[in-house]
N, C-alpha and C positions, 0 to 999 in steps of 0.2 A: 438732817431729817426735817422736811416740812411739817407745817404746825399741822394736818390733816392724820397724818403718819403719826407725828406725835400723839395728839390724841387717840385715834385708834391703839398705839399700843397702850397708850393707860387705862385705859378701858379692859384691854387684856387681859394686864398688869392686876387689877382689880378685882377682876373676875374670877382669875385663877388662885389668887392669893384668898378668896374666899373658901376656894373649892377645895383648897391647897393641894391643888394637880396642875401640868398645865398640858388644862383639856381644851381649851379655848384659841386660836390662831385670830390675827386680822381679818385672814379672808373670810370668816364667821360672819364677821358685820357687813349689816346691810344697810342701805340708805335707803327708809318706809314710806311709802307710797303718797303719804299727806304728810304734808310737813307739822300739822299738830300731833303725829301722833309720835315725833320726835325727831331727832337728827341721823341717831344710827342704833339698831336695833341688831339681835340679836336669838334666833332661833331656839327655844329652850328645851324642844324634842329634842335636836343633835346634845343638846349636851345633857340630859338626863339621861341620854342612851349612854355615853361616855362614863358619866360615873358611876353605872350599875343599875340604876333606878329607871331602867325603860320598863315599863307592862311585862314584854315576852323576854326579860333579861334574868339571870341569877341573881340572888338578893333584892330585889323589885322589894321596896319599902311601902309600897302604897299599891292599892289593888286598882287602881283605877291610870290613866291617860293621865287626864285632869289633874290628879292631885299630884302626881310627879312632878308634870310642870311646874306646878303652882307651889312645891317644895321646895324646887330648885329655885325660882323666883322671891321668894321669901326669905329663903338663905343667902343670895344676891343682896338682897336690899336690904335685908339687916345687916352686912356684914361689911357693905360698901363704905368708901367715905369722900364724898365728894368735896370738889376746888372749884377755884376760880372761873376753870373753864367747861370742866363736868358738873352739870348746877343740879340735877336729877335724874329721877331714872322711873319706869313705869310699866309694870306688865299689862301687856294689852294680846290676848288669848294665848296665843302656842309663840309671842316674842315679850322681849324684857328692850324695851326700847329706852333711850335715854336722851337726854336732853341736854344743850349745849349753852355755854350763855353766848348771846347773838352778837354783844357787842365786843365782847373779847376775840370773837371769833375773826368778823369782820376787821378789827384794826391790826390781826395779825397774818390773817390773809392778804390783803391790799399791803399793807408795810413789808411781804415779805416780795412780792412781786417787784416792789417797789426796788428793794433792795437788790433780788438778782436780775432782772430784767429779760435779757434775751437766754438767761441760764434757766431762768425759773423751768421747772420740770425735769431738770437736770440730773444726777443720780450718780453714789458712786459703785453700786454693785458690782460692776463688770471693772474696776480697775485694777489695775494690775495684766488684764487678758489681752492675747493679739490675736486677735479673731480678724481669719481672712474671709471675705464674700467675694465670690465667683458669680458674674450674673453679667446679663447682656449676651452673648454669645450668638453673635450673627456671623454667618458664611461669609466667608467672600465668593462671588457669582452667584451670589441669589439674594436675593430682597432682603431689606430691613422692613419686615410684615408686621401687621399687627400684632401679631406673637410678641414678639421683640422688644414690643410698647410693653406689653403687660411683666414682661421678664426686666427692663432697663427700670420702667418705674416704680416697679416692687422691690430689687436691686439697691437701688438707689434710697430708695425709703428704710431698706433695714439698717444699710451701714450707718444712716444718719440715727438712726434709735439707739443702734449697738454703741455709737459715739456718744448720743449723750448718757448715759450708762458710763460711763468711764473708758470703754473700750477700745484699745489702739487697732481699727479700724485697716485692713489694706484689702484695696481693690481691685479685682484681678478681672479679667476676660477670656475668655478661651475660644478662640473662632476655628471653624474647619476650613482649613486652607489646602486639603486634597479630599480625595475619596471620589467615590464616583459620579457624584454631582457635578464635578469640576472638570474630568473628563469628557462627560454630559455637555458642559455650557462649551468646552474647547472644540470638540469634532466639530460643531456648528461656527462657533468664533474662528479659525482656522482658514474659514473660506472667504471670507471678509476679506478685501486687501486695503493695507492702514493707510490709502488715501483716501479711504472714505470711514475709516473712525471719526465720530463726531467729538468736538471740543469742548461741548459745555458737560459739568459730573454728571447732571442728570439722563443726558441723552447716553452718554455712557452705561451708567450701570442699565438702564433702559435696554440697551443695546446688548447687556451680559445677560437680563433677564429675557428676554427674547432668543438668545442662544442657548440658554437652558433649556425652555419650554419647546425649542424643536429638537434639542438633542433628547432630550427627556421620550419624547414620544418616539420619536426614531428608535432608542433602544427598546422600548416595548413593542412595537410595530415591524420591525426591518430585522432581520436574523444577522445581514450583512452588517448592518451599522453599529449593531450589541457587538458585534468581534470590534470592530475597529475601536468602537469606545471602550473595550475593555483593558486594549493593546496601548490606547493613551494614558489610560489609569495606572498601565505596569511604567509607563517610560515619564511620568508625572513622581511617582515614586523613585525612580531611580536616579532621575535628574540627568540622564544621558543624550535624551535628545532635544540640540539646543535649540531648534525651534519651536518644539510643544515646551520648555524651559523659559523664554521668553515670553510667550502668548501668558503662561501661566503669572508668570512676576509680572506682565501689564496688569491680565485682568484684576490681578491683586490688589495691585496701586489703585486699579478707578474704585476697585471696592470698600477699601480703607480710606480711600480719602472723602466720602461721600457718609460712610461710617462718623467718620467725626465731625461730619456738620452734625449728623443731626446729635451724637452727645451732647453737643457745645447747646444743641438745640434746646434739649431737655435736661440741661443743667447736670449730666455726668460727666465724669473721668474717670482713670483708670491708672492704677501706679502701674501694673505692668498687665500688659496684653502678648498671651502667648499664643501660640499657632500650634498648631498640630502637627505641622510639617516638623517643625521641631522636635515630637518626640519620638521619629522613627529607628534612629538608633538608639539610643536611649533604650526605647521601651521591646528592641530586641534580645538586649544584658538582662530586661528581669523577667520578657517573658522566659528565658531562658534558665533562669533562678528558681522561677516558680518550678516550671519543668521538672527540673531536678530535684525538689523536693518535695515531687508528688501533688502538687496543688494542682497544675494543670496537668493534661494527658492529652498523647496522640487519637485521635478519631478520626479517621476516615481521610487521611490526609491532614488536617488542622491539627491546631495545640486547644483543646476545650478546656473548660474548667465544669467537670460537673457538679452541681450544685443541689441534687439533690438530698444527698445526705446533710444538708446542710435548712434542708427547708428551702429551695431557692432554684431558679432554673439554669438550664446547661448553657453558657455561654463560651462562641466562641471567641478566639485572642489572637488566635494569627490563620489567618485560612488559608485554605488547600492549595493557590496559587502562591503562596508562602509571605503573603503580606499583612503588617501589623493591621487587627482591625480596631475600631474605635475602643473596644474596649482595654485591645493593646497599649496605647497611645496611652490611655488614661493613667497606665501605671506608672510613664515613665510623670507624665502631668503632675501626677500624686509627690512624687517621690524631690519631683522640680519645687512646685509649691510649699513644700514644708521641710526645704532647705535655701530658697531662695532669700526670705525675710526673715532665718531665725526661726526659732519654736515658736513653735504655732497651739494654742490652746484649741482652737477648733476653726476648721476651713467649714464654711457653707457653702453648699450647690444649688445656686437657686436655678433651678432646671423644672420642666412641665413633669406631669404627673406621670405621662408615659412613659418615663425613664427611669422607673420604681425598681424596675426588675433591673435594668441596667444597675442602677447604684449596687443594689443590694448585694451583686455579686459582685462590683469592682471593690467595692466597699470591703467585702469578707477576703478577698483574693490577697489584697493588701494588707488586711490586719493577718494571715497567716502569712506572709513575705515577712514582715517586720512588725508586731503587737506592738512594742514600746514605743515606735515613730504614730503607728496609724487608728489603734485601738482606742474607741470612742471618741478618736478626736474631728471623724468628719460628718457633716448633716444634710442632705437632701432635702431641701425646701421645696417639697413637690408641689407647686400650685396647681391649679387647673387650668383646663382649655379657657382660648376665647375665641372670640366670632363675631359676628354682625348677627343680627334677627336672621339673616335666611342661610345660617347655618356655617358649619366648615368649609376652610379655607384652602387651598392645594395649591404651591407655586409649582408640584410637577404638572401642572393644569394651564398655566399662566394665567390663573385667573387671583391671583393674592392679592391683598387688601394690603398696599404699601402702608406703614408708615407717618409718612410725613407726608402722603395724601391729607390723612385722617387729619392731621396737626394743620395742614393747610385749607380742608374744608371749613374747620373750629373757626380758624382767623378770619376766611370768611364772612363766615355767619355771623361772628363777633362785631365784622363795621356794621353789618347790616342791620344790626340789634342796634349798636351805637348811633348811625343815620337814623332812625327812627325815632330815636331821642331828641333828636334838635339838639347830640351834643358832636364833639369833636374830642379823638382823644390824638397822644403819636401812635408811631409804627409800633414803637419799645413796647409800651402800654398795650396795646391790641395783642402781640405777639405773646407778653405775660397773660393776658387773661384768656387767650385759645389755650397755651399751655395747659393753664390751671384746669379752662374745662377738661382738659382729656385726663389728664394727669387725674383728677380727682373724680373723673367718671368709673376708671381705673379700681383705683385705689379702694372708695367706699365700699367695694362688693370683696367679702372675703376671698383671700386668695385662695383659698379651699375650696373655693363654690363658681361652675362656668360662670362665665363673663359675656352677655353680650349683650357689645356697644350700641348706644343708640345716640345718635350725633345731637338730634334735637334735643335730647334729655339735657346733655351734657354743656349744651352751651344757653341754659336756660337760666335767665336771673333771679326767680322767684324759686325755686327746687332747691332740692340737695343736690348743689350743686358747688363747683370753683366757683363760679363767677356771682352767686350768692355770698358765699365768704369775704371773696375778695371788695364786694359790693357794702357789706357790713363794716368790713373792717377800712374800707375809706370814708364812708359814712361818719365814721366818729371821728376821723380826720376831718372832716369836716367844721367839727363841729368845733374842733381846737382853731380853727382857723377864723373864727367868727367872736376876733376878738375876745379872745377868754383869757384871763390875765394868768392862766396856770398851760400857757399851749406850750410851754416846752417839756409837758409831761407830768408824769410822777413822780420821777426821780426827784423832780424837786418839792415833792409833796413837805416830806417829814421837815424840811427847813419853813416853809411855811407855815408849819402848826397843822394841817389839815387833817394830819394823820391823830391828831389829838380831839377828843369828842367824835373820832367820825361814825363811832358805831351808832352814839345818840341819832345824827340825822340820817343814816341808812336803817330807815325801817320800816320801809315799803314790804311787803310780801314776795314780791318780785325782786327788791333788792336782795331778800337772803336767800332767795334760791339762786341767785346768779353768784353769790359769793362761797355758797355750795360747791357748787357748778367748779369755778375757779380754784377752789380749794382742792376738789380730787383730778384735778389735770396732771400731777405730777404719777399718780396712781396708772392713769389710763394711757403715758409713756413708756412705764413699766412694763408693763400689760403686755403695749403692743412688740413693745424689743422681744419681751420673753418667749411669745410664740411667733416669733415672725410675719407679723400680718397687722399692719397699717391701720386696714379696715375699722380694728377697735379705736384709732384715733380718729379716721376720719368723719366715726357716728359722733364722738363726742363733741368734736368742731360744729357737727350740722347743729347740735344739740343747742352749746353756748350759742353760737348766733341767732336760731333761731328762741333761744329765753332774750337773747339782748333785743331783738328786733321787736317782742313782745312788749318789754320793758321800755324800750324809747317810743311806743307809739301811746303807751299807758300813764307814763308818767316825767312831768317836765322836766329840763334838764338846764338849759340857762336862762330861762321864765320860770327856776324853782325860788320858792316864799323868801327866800333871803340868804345873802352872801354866802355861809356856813354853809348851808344846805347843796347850794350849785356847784363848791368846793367837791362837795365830796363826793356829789356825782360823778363830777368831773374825774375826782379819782379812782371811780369806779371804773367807769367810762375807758378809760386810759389802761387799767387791769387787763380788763374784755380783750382792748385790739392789743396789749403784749402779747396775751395765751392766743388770742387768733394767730398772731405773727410766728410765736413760737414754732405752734402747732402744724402749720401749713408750711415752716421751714423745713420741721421735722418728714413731710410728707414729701419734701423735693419739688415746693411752691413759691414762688416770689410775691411779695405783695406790691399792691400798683396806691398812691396817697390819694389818688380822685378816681372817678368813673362817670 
């Protein structure tokens, strides 16, 4: 338990023990708007309502608002008994705010950072759980688009939260490797002959995308070429015929292997990557189970699952032409994943919002197939759309927003911000810091709320921004490097003595907000594992850098009044770019030592 944690629950602890109920939780306190009017405070509406004593409650002791409170408040503070660390406490209108002592605080903040270093904000809630995530989930024969960005590095952000949580973590993929898209991209691929397929990946998948976007039209357009694409769809399923069987296993190869540049790109992997083609038999045996036991039903030719006595819409599972449809597949998917790696505590689907109604009913189909396997153990992490400013995106259009376009305009822009500087960085260093723009363009905006990108935001060094953070956090690299007789850290703080008096020389204003700051980052990991959304980490990063950037332009740091003093900046200093480091690991961000 971090010393922040600690505290807040003795605070709890205290409060309840007065009340002798416990009416009182952590998430009660709050951190008050000006730091005189205390460290963490505490709303005494919510809890006169709790113990009876609200105005419009039964029992009401006092005919007034005011004097509830101020009841409750009274019976608080006489009843409390403050320590070391809890120095006082103070009603200020409708809270009972209290007060911390600053320098116990500080040397137990910094000494604990000190101590775990790249763990700090680390957690053991979730141990013991093997919590699978599913995310990324790009086609083969069609783009890795923008979508893909926001799905890989929201993906990629949870598993690392649910990790540091204790969480044994497995990451999975699921790509559509048939259906009618595929069909789509092959009528067109088909005419090609492979002395003129191109050799480099990108001219490749170029060239699958491209055969998409005519097949695609063609089947809306041409009545002729909807038969024949339909007739490749059937014999892509069957595996019969071996030259649409071929073309199909090429375009596959150019599409996975272009697939994992750009993982490698943006820092994922994947313990296993399943295909859809895979669960055709498979998810025959349990459409056929359901069948049987009345979940799904015949209509009109299909196997449906109706759903509305259930709250939920009619989906179908195998259609008329008697092929497994996606939501077929899914079952056998379901049933693959949570035997694959062992019991599974809860599979995540981090899938776009428009798949709500999908989930819901593969979701219910499955927990009636098997309750004890699949009841409450799977979650749709429905995010939102994204986009550019001028709106939605359609690769049946061929008009999609690649990718690794976007990653490649970043780096861009990134020398041309650096050329401007009179500096010079590497390729590696450029490549980290376009990452981080996108990545944290991404990220910052809740995954619940549309998304869209805007390039210049993103690769902007003064904003809310990656290259901001990443900007901050070499900065203080810097500053270890300018001869400072403690540059190999904090870790060697406490043999120094440094960590001894250091709260006496941090007592700048700024320094105890930033050790604030630093103390509730283990809080705002929590946070963001528990509801799957990064975002809440990524405000608190803008936040610390932008108190630290305040603080290092406000007040000196190896021009401070004497030795002791510049120490312990220095180990302040050194805190700052750990939680930055942490924090933007946590996000699926590399840090760069210069800029």
């Amino acid at each position: 338990m971090y010393v922040w944690e600690k505290i807040k629950s003795e605070i709890i602890a205290k409060i309840n023990n007065v009340l002798g109920k416990d009416l009182a939780t952590a998430e009660d306190l709050i951190i008050p708007p000006k730091a005189e009017m205390g460290d963490l405070g505490i709303a005494l509406f919510a809890l006169a309502k709790k113990t009876g004593t609200h105005p419009g409650s039964r029992g009401a002791s006092h005919p007034s608002q005011e004097g509830n409170l101020q009841s409750i408040s009274e019976m608080i503070l006489n009843g409390i008994k403050f320590n070391e660390a809890i120095i006082g406490a103070k009603a200020a209108g409708p809270y009972l705010n209290f007060f911390l002592d600053q320098k116990n605080l500080i040397k137990n903040v910094i000494g604990e950072i000190a101590k775990e270093k790249n763990r700090y904000g680390e957690n053991k809630f979730l141990r013991g759980k093997k919590i699978m995530v599913e995310f990324a989930h790009p086609n083969p024969f069609k783009s890795f688009h923008i979508g893909h960005l926001r799905n890989i590095f929201l993906g990629e952000s949870i598993v690392r939260l649910l990790e540091a949580q204790g969480a044994k973590v497995i990451r999975t993929n699921y790509q559509g490797d048939v259906g009618m898209h595929i069909a789509k991209c092959l009528w067109s691929f088909q005419k090609i002959e492979p002395q003129n397929y191109p050799a480099a990946t990108d001219e490749k998948v170029a060239l699958l995308g491209k055969c998409y976007a005519e097949g695609a039209q063609a089947f809306e357009n041409n009545p002729e070429a909807q038969a024949e694409i339909k007739e490749i769809n059937k014999k892509i399923y069957s595996g019969d015929d071996q030259k649409i069987k071929a073309l199909w296993e090429l375009g596959k190869k150019w599409s996975l292997e272009k697939f994992q540049e750009i993982y490698a790109r943006v820092y994922s992997r994947f313990d296993r990557e399943y295909m859809e083609s895979e669960m055709i038999a498979a998810c025959l045996k349990y459409i056929a189970q359901a069948k049987a036991k009345g979940i799904l039903e015949e209509s009109e030719g299909a196997v449906v699952f109706k759903g509305e006595k259930y709250g939920l819409e009619t989906r179908v599972f195998l259609n008329s032409d008697g092929l497994p449809t996606y939501e077929g597949k899914e079952l056998a998917l379901a049933y693959r994943e949570f035997s694959d790696f062992g019991k599974l505590d809860l599979c995540v689907h981090n899938v776009g919002v428009e798949q709500k109604s999908f989930f819901a009913a593969t979701f219910k189909v499955e927990e009636l197939l098997d309750e004890k396997k699949f009841k409450n153990k799977q979650y749709h992490n429905a995010y939102e759309l994204v986009g550019l400013q001028k709106g939605k995106m359609s690769s049946r259009l061929g008009n999609v927003v690649l990718g690794n376009d976007i990653l490649n305009e970043a780096n861009a822009e990134i020398k041309k911000i650096i050329a401007a500087k009179d500096n010079s960085l590497s390729e590696d260093k450029i490549e980290k810091i376009a990452v981080a723009a996108v990545k944290f363009a991404f990220l910052k905006i809740s995954a619940f709320k549309y998304l869209a990108f805007d390039l210049a935001e993103s690769v902007n060094f003064s904003g809310n921004s990656g290259p901001y953070l990443l900007y901050t956090f070499a900065r203080i690299q810097s500053i270890f490097r300018k001869k400072s007789p403690l540059k190999r850290g904090v870790a060697s703080f406490a043999s120094r003595g440094v960590l001894n008096g250091i709260g006496e020389k941090l007592s700048e204003e700024k320094e105890i907000a930033l050790i604030k700051k630093l103390a509730v980052y283990p809080e705002i990991v929590e946070l963001a594992g528990k509801i799957y959304d990064p975002a809440e980490l990524a405000k608190y990063l803008f936040e610390l850098t932008k108190l630290f950037n305040d603080y290092y332009h406000a007040v000196p740091i190896l021009q401070a009044a004497d030795e002791e003093t510049k120490n312990a900046r220095l180990a302040l200093l050194n805190s700052v770019a750990q939680v930055i480091k942490n924090g933007l690991g946590l996000l699926g961000i590399e840090t760069v030592e210069e800029m």
